[in-house]
Backbone bond lengths (Angstrom), bond angles and torsions (degrees), N, CA, C in turn:
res aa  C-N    CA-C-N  psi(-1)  N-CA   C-N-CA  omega(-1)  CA-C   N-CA-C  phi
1 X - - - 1.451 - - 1.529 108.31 -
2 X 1.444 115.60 130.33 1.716 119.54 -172.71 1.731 90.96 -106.11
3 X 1.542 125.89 66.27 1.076 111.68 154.09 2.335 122.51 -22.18
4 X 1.179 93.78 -59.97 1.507 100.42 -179.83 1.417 120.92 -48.91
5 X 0.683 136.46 -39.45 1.433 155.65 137.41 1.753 115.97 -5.09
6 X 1.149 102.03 -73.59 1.274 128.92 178.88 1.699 116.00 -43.84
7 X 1.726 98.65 -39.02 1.442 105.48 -168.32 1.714 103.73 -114.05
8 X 1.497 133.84 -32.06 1.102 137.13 161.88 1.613 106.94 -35.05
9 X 1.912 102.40 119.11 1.184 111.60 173.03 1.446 118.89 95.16
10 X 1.295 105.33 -17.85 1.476 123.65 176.36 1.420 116.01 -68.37
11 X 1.318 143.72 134.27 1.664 122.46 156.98 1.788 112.25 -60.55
12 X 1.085 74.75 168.91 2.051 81.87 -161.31 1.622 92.73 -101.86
13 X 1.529 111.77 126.70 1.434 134.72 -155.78 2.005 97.69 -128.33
14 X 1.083 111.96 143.20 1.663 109.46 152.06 1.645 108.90 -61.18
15 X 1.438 121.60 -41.37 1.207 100.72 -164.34 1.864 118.34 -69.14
16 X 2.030 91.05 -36.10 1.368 108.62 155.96 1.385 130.98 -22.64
17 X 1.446 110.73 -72.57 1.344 119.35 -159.41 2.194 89.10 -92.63
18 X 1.195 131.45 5.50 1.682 126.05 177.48 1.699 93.80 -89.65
19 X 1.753 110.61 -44.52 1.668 82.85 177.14 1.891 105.02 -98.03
20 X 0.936 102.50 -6.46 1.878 84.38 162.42 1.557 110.73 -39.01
21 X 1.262 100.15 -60.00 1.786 109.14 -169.92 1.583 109.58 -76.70
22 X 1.595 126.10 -4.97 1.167 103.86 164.06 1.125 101.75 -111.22
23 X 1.142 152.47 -14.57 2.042 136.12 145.46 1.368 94.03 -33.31
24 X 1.498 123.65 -77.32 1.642 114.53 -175.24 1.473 132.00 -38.65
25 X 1.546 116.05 -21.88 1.462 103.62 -162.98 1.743 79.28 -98.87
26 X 1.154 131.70 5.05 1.564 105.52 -179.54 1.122 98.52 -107.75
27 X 0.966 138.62 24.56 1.752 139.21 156.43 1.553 114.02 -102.68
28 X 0.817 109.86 156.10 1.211 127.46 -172.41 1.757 119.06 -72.25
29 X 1.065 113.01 129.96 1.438 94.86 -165.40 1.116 126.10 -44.88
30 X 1.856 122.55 -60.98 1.602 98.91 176.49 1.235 147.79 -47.13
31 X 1.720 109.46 -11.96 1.527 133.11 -179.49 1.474 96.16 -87.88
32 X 1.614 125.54 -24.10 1.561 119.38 163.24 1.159 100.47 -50.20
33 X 1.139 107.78 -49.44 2.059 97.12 -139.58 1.436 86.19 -93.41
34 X 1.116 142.64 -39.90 1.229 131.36 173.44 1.768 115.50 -39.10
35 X 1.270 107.98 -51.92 1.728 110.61 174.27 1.206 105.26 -66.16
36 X 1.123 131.03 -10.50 1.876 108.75 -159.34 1.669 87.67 -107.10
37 X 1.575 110.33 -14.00 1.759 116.03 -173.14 1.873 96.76 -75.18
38 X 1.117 81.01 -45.81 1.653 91.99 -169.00 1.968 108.63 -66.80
39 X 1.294 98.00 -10.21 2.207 114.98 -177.41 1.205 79.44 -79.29
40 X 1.115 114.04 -72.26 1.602 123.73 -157.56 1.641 113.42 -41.38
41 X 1.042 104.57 -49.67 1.479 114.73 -162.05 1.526 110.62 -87.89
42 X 1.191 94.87 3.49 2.094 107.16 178.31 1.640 96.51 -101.34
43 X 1.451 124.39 -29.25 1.358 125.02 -158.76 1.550 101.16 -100.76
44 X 1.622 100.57 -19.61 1.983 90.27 -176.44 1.574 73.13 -106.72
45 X 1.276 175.90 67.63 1.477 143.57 46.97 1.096 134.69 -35.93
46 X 1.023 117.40 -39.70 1.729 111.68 141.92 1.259 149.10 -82.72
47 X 1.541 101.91 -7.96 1.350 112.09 168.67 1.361 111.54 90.87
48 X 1.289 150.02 -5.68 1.625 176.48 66.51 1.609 91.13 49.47
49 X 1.476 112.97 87.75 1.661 121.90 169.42 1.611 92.65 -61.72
50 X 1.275 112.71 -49.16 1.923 104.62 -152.72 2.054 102.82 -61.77
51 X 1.664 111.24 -23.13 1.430 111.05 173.66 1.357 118.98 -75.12
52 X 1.177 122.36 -11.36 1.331 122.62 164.67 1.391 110.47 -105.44
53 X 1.209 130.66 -11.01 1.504 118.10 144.48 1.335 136.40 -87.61
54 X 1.319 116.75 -13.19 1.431 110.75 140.69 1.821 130.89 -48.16
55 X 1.395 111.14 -48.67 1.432 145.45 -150.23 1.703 71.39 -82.97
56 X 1.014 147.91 -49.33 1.709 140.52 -166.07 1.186 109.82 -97.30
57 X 1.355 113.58 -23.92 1.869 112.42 179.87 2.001 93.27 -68.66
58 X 1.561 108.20 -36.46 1.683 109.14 -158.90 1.538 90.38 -78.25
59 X 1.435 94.22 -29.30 2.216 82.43 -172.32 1.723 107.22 -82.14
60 X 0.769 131.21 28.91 1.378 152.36 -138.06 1.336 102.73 -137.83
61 X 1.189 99.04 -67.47 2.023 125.22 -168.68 2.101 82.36 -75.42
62 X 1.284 86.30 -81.66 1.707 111.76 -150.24 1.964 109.60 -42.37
63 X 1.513 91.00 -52.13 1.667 92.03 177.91 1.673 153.79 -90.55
64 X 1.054 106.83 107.33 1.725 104.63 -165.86 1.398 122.54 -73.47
65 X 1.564 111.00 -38.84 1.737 91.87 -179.77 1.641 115.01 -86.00
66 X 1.740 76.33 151.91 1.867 75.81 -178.76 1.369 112.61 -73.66
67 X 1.350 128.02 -5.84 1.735 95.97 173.21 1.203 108.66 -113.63
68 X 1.400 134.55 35.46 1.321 120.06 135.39 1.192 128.60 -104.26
69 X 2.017 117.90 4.05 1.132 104.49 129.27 1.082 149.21 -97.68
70 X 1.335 114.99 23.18 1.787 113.16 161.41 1.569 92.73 -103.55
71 X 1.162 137.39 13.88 1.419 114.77 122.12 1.519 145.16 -100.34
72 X 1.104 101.41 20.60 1.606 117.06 143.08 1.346 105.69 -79.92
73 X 1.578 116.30 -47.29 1.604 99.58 -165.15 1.772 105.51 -61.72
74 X 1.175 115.07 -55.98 1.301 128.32 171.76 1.124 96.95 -28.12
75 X 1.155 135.85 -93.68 2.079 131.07 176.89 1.606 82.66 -23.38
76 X 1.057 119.64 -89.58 1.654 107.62 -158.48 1.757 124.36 -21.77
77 X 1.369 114.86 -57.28 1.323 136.89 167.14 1.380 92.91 -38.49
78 X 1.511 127.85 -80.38 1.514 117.14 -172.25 1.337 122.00 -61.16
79 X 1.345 134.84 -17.44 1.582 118.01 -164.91 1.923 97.05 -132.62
80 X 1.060 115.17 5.40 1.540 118.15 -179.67 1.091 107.63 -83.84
81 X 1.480 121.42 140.91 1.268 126.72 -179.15 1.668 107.91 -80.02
82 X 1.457 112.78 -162.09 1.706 106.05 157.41 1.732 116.90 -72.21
83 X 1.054 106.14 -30.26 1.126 114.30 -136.94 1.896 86.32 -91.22
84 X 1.356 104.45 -54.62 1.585 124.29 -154.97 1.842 107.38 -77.85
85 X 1.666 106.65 -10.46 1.248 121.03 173.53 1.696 117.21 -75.98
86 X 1.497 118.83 -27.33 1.386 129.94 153.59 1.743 105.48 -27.87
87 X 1.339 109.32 -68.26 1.635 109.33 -162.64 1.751 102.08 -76.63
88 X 1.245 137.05 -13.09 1.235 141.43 177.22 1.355 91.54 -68.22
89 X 1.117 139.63 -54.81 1.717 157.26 -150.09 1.673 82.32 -76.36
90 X 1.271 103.88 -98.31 1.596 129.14 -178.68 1.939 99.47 -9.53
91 X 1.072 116.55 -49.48 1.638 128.76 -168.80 1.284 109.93 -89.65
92 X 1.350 129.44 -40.35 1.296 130.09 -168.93 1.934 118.70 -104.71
93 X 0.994 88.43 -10.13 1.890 115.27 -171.60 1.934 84.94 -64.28
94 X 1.275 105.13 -82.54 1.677 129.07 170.82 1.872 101.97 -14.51
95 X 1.427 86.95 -68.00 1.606 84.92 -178.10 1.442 131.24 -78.61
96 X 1.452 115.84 -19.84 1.697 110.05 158.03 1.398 117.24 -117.41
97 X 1.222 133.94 6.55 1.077 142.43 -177.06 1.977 128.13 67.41
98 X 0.983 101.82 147.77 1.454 113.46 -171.08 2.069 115.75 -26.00
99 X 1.378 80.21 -42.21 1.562 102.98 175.51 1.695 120.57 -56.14
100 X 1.150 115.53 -68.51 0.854 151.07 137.95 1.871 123.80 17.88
101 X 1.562 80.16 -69.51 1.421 107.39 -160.32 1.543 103.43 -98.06
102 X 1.528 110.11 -24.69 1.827 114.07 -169.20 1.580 77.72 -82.41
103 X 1.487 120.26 -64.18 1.358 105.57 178.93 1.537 143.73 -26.45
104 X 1.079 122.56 -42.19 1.123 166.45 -146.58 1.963 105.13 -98.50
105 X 1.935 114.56 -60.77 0.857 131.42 163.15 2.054 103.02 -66.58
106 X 0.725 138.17 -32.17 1.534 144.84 158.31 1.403 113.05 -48.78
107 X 1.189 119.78 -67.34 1.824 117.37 172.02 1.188 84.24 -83.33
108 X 0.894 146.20 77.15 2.108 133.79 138.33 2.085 102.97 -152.55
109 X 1.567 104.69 -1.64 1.634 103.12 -175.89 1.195 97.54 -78.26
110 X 1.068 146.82 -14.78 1.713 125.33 -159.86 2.047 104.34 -114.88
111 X 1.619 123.08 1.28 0.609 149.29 126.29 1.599 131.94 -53.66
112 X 1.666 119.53 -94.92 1.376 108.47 157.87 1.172 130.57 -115.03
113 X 1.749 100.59 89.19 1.788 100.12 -169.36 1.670 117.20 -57.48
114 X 1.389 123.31 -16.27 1.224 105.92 -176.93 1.137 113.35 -93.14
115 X 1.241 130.69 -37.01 1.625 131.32 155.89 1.197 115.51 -31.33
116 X 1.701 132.06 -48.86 1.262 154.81 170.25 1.465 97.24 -47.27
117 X 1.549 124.09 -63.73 1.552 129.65 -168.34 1.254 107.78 -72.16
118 X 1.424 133.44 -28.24 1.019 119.58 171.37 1.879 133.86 -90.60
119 X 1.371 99.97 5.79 1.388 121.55 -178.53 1.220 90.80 -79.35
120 X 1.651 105.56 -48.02 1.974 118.43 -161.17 1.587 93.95 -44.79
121 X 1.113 114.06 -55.08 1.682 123.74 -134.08 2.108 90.30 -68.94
122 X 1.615 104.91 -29.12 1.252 107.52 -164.87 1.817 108.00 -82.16
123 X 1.806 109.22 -18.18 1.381 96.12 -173.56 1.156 118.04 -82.38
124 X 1.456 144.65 11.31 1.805 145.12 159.00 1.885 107.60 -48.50
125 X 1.482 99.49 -42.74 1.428 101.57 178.12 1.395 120.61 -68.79
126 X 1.444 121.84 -29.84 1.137 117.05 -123.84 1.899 78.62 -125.71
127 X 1.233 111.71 -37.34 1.802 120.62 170.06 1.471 119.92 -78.32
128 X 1.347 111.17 127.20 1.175 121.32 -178.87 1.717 124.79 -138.76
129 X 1.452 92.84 95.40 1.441 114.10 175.36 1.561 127.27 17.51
130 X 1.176 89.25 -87.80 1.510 132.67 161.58 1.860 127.86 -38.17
131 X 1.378 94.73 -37.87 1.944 99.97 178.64 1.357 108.56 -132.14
132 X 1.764 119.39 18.91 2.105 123.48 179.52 1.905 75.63 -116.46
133 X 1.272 96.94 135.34 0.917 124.64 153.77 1.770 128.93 -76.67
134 X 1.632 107.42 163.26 1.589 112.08 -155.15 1.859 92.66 -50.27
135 X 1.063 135.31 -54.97 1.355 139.63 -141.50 1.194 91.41 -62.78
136 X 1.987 136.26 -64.12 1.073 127.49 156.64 1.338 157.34 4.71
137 X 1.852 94.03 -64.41 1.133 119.33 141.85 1.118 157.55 -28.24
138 X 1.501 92.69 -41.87 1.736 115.57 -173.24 1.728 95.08 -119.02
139 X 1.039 146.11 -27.14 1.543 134.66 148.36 1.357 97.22 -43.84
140 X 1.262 152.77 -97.82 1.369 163.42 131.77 0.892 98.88 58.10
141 X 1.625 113.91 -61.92 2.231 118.27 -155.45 1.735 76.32 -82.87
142 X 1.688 120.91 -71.33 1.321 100.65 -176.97 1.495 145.34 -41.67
143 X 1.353 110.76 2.24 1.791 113.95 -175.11 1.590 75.11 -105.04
144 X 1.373 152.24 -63.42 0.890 164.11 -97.88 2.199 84.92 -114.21
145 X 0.977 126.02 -46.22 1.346 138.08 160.69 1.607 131.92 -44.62
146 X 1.121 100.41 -54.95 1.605 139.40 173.50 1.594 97.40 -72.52
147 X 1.003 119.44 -76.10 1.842 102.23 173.08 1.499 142.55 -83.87
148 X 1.425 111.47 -0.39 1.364 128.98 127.27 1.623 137.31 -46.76
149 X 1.273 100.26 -32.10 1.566 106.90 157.49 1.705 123.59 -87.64
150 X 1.483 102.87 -20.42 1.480 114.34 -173.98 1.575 98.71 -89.58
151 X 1.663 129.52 -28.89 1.630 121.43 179.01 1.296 92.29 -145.65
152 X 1.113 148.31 61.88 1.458 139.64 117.14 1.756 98.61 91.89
153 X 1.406 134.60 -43.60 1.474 129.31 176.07 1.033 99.09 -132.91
154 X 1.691 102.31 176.27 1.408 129.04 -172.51 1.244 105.19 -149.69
155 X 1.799 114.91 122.20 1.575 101.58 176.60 1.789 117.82 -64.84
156 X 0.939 111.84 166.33 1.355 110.08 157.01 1.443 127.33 -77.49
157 X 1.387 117.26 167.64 1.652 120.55 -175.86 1.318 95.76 -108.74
């Protein structure tokens, strides 16, 4: 079934994107994430920000285990721009948490450090002192370590 198909080319509707996500939840997860890989990769070929924010609002809604979404994020790391990696963060942060994800960007820098550097640049917004806990924290100084050795500084938070 090419869920993607169905909605490529379409204007983007509530009713649109309510059964996007129920075709998706009756598949099986890897056939989720497989369609939402295959959204993604139609919208950064065309360049269409709102298809890859659909494609993360559904992986968002649609997917429960955490490691097939840090392999979306992982796709993210490889095919995200600087800019378009903000809403990967923004969508996926929610669903595994701050922790999680710095972690996560930590085992994935020596692989794709620039995907990695450009996630960095987005977590000041997205981290907050006050409600990430210690573990967070200390992934944090380590992503913050790891690309300090790879370009010489590190902004502050």
């Amino acid at each position: 079934m090419n869920i993607v198909s169905k909605v490529v080319g379409e204007r983007r509707s509530a009713e649109r994107e309510a059964a996007l996500w129920r075709e998706l939840k009756r598949l099986p997860e890897e056939d989720r994430l497989s369609e939402l890989v295959t959204y993604l990769s139609i919208g950064e070929n065309s360049k269409i920000c709102s298809k890859a924010e659909l494609a993360l609002k559904a992986a968002n809604r649609s997917l429960v285990g955490r490691e097939l979404i840090l392999k979306l994020l992982t796709y993210g790391l490889a095919h995200a721009d600087a800019s378009t990696i903000q809403s990967w963060l923004k969508w996926l942060v929610p669903k595994l948490g701050l922790w999680r994800i710095i972690k996560h960007l930590n085992d994935s820098y020596m692989q794709f450090p620039e995907g990695v550097k450009n996630a960095h640049y987005w977590l000041p917004q997205i981290y907050n002192k006050e409600n990430e806990s210690k573990r967070a924290e200390e992934q944090l100084i380590l992503l913050d370590m790891k690309i300090r050795e790879g370009r010489g500084a590190v902004r502050e938070l």
